[in-house]
N, C-alpha and C positions, 0 to 999 in steps of 0.2 A: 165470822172472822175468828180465826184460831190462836193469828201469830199476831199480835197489839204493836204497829209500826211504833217506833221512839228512837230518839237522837239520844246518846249515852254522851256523858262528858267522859274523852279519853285522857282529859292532863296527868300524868304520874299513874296511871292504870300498869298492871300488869299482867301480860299477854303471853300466851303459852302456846308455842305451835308445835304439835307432836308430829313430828315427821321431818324430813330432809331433800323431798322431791321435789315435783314440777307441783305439785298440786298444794305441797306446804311452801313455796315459791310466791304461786300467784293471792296465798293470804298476807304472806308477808308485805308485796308490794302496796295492799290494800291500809294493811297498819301504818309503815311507815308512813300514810298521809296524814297518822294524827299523830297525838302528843305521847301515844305509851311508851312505856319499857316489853321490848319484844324479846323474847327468850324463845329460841328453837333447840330440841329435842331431839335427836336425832346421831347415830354412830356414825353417819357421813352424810356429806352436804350437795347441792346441784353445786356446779362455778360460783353459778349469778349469788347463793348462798354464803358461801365460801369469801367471796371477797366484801360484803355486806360485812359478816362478821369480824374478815381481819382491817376491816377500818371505824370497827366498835357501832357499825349501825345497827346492831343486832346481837345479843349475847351468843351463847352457841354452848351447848352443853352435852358433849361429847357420850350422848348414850339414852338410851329411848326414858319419855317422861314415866315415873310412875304415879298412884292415886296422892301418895303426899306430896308433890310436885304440884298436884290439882289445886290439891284443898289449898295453898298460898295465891293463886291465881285471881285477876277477878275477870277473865274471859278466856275461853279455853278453845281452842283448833285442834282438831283431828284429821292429819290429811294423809293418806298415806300408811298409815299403821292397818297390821294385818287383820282382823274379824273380833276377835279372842283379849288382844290387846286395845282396841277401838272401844269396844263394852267395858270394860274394866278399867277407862281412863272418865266415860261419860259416866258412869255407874256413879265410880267417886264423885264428878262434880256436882250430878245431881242432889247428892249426899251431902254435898257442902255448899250448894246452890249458887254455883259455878257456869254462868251460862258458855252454855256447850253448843258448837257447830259441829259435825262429822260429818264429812266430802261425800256425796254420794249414802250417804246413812241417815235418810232424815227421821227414821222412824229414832234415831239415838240422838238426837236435836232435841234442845228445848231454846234455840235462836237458828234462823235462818239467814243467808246471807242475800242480799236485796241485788239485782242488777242496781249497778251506778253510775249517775249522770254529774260528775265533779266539774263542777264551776265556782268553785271555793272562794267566799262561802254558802253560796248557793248549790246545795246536793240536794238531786232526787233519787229516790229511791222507788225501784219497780220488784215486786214480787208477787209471787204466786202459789206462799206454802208450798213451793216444792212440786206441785202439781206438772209446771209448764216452763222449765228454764230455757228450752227455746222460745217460745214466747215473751218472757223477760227482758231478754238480751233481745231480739227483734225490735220489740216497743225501745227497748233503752236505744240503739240504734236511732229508730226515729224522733225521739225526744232529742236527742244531740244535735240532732241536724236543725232543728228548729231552736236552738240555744245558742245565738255566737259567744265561742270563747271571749269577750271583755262581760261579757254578765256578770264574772263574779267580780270584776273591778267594778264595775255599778254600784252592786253589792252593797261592796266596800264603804264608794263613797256616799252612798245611802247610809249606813250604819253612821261613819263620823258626823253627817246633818242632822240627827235624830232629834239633840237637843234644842239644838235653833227651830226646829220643824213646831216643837211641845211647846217653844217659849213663846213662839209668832200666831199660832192657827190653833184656836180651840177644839178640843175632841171630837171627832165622831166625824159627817160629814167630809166638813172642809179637811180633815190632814188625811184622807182616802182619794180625796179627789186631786191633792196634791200629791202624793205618792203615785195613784195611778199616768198621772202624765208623768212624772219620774222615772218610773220603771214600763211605762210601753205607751206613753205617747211623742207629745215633741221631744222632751227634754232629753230622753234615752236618746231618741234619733242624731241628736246633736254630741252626746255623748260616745257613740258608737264612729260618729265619725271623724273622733282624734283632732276636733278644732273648739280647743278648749275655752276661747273668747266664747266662741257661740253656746258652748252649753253655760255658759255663768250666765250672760245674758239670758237664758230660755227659764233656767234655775232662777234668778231673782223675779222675772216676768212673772211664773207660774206661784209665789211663795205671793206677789204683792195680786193677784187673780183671787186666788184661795183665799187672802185674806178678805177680800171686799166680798167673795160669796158667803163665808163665813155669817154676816149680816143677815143672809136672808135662809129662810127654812124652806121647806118645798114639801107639795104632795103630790103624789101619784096617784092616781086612779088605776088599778090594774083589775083587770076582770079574767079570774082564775079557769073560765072553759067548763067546759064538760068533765074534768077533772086530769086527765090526762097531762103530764109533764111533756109530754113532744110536742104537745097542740100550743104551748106558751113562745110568745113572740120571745125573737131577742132579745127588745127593749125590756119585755116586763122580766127574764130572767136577770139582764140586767139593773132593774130599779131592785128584784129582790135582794140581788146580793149586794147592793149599796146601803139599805136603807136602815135606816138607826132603830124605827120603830115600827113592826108589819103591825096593822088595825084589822085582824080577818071575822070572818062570823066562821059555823060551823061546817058549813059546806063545803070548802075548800080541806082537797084530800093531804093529808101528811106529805106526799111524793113533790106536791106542790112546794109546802113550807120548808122543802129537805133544802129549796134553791136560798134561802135565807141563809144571810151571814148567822154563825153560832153564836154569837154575842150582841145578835140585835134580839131588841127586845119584845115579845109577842104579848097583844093584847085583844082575846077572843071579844067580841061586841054581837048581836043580834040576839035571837030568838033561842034559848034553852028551854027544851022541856023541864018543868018543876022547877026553874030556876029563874032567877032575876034578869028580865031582857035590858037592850037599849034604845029607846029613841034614838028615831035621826038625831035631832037637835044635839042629844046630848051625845053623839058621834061626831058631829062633826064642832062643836066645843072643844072635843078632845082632838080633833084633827090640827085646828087652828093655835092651839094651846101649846102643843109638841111643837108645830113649825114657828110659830114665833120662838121657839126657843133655839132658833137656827136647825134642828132637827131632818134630814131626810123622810116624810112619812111615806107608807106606801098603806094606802087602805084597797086590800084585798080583797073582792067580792067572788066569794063562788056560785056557779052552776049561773046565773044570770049573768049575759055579756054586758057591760057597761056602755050606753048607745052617746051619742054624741048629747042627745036632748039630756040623758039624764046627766053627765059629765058639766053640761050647759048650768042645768041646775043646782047642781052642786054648788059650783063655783060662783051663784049670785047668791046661795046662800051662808059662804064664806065670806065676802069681796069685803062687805062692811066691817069685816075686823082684822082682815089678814092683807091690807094692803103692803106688809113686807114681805112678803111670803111670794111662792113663784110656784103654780100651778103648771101639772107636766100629768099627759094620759097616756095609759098604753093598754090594747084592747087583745085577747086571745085571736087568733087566726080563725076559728074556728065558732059558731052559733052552739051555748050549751043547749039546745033542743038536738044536736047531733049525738048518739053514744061516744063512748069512747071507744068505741071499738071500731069508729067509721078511719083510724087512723090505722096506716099499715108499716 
């Protein structure tokens, strides 16, 4: 990855679009969605330009930008300007480290412009370095259609419950498991359908849910496969990206632990060469230990599938201390005696 995806804060930025066309046009309308100061460039304007400017949405500065024009900038557009003038507007910002876009110029970029999916303030961004802008826009296409316009009102009103959310339901787990019905289980459903009793209702239901699961911790049993990431159930992609703390040994491939959330916490257990191993006992100590702390765990075992006897076992020699806790399996589709390469 070349181009490093990031969200820029635009409040009080200022924005330089060299050019007066259709092409310094459609960055314009992209700006005016955030908070900059937009200054176009340009000895003459499109209309749509033109009446932007004479009602101050936009400066207008009656003659092409030049390098010192750059250097005051903190985001610079090239749209439109001819080869000669195009170089010698990126040249300078480079100079003054002025992230630069030019239309059609990626090799005189040092920021690309992302297809956009505006559900403000929910935005996604699709790109492709430049390689594939019909592909960008395609995908961005089918993302929209899967996003109804109230999402970013959701958003929203997710943003203003943030605080009630932190004061009521302890970290980790429980304020995921309320968020997720929030944002695409019932409570969205109710919200989406503009009968506002019912989503408070579903909203308070899911807050006082959350709070009594809060209590209890949980473990997983997931058995990682022959190592293959297509060969992983639903379920266990789903327990990985829920779970607070993954318990794996070494067998389990990277590709695997890529499905873990990035801020859950990993703790390698079994058999190291030259290195200090784990007893069971004191594996599942550590299993019991996390989920009494209301914790989601997910202990990950690679290359051996996890059979119901041994799941059986497990769990009687948990039960005598983790009588709060809630025990939950999920097994690979697939027997690790198969390759991974039995998958097509």
């Amino acid at each position: 990855m070349r181009y490093f995806p990031l969200f820029l804060d635009f409040s009080g930025r200022s924005a330089i679009v060299a050019g007066g066309g259709e092409a310094a046009a459609q960055k314009v309308r992209l700006l005016l969605r955030t908070e900059a100061t937009v200054t176009v460039f340009a000895p003459r304007l499109t209309p749509e330009l033109a009446d932007l400017a004479a009602s101050a949405r936009i400066r207008w500065q009656e003659r092409h930008a030049t390098p010192e024009d750059v250097a005051l900038a903190d985001v610079l557009f090239v749209a439109g300007e001819d080869g000669a003038r195009a170089q010698a507007l990126a040249d300078a910002a480079r100079a003054a480290n002025v992230p630069t876009n030019v239309v059609d110029r990626p090799e005189l970029c040092s920021a690309l412009m992302p297809a956009l999916i505006d559900r403000d303030p929910l935005v996604v961004a699709v790109g492709t370095e430049g390689a594939a802008p019909v592909l960008a826009q395609g995908l961005k296409s089918r993302i929209e259609a899967m996003l109804p316009p109230a999402l970013g009102a959701l958003a929203t009103r997710g943003r203003a419950l943030r605080d009630r959310v932190a004061s009521t339901l302890p970290e980790g787990a429980p304020r995921r498991r309320f968020w997720r019905s929030f944002f695409f289980g019932r409570t969205r459903d109710s919200f989406l359908t503009r009968d506002h009793d019912a989503f408070e209702r579903t909203l308070e239901r899911d807050l006082d849910d959350a709070g009594r699961e809060a209590r209890f911790g949980r473990v997983a049993l997931v058995g990682a496969g022959p190592g293959d990431p297509e060969l992983l159930t639903l379920k266990a992609q789903r327990l990985l990206q829920e779970a607070d703390i993954i318990v794996h040994d070494r067998l389990v491939s990277p590709g695997i632990l890529d499905y873990a959330r990035r801020d859950a916490e990993r703790v390698l257990v079994g058999k190291r060469p030259g290195g200090p191993s784990h007893s069971q006992s004191e594996i599942n100590r550590l299993l019991v230990r996390e989920a009494l702390a209301g914790k989601l765990v997910v202990r990950l075992k690679g290359a051996t599938p996890i059979s119901s006897g041994a799941a059986a076992r497990s769990r009687r020699r948990w039960r005598p201390t983790a009588s709060r806790s809630r025990w939950y399996r999920a097994s690979p589709p697939r027997s690790a005696a198969q390759p991974p390469c039995a998958s097509r």
